[in-house]
C-alpha positions as CSV (number, residue, x, y, z in Angstrom):
1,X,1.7,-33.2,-0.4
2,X,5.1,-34.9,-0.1
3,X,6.2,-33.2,-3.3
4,X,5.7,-29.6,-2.8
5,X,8.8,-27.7,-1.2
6,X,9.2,-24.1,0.1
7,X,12.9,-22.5,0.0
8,X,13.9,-20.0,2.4
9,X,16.6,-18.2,1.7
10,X,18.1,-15.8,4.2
11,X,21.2,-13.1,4.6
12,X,21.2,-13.2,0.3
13,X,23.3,-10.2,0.4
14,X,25.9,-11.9,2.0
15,X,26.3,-15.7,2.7
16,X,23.0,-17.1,1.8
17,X,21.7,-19.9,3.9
18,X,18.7,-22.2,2.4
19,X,16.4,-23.8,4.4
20,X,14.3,-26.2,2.5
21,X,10.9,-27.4,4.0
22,X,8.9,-30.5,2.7
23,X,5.5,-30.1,2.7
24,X,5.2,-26.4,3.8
25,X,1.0,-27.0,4.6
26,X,2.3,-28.4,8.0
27,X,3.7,-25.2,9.6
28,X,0.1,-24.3,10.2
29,X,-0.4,-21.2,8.1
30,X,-3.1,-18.3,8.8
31,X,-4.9,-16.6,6.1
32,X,-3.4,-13.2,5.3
33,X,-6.1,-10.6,4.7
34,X,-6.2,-9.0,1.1
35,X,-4.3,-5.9,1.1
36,X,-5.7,-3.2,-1.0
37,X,-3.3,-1.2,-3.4
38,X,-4.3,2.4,-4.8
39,X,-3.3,3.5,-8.5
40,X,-2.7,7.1,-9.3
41,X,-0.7,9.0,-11.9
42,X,2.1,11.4,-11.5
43,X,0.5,14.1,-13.2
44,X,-2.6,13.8,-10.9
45,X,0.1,13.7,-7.8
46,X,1.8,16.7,-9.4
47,X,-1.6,18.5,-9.3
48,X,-1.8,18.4,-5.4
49,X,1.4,20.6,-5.2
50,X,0.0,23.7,-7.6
């Protein structure tokens, strides 16, 4: 696990300041539930307004 990094990387728009964590697994992470994502096309969107 030594080998795996995560970068964060904050105020990008301006001075950006990197913070570079070895082994990310050990900040104790919590599952994130799946978010759902919906799909539709402009035309059908455009339909609503008629």
């Amino acid at each position: 696990m030594q080998d795996y990094w995560l970068y964060m990387v904050f105020n990008c728009a301006t001075t950006p300041d990197v913070h570079p964590i070895q082994n990310p697994v050990k900040l104790g992470w919590e599952p994130l539930v799946k978010i759902e994502h919906y799909h539709g096309s402009a035309e059908k969107l455009l339909e609503v307004e008629e």
